[in-house]
C-alpha positions in Angstrom: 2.3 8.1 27.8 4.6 8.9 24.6 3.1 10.7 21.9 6.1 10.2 19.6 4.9 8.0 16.6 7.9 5.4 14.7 9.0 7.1 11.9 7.5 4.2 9.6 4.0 4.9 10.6 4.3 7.8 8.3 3.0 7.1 4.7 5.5 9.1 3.2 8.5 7.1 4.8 7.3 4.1 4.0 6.6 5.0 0.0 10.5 6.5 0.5 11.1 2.6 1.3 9.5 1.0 -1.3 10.9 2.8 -3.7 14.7 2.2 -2.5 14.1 -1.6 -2.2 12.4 -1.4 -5.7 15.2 0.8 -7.0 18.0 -1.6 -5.3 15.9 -4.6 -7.0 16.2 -2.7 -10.2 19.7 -1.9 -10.0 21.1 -5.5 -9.3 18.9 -6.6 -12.1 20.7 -3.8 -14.0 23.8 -5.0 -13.5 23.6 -8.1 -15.1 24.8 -6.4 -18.0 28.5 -5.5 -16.5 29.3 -8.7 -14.6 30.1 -12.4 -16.3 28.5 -14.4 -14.2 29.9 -17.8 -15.1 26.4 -20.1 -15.7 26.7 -23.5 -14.9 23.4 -24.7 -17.0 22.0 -22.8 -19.9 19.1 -21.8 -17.5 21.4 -19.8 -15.2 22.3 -18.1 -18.1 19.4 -16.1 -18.9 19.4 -12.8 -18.7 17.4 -11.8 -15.3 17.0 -15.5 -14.0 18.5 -15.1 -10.8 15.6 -12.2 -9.7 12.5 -14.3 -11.4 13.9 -17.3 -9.6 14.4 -15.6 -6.6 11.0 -14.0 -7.0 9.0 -17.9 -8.4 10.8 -19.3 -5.1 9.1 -17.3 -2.5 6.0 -17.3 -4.1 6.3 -20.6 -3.7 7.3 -20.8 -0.2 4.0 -18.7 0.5 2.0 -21.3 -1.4 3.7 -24.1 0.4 2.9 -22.6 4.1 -0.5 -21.6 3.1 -1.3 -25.1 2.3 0.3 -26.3 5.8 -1.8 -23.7 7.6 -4.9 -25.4 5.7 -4.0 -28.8 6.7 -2.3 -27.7 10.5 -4.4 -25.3 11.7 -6.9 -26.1 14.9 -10.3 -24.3 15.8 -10.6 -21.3 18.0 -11.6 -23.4 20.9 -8.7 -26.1 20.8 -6.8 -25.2 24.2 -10.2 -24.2 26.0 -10.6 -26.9 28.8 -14.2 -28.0 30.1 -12.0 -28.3 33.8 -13.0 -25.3 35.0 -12.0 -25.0 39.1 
């Protein structure tokens, strides 16, 4: 039996994690400010648009799939068969 434990069971890892994603979030968000981006539309033009649309997108998706779980989703007992040998 191994005793050794992943390294991201550790609580202090994982807040390590979170705050490099939030800190790499932050810093493309940042540097908005030193790139032309070129919009298209007046939307894509917004300062930040690109991470809230990113972030209203995926939100989003999870909606979407939770309402096809609602409408897909069988009971417990759908592949039990009564033909028992």
């Amino acid at each position: 039996m191994n005793d050794h434990t992943h390294w991201l069971d550790n609580p202090a890892h994982r807040r390590w994690l979170w705050r490099g994603f939030l800190g790499v979030l932050l810093l493309t968000v940042v540097v908005e400010f030193a790139i032309d981006l070129h919009p298209h539309f007046d939307l894509d033009g917004v300062f930040g648009f690109h991470a809230w649309y990113g972030f209203l997108t995926c939100a989003a998706m999870v909606g979407v799939a939770k309402l096809l779980a609602l409408l897909l989703k069988r009971s417990d007992t759908y592949y039990d068969t009564d033909d028992e040998p």
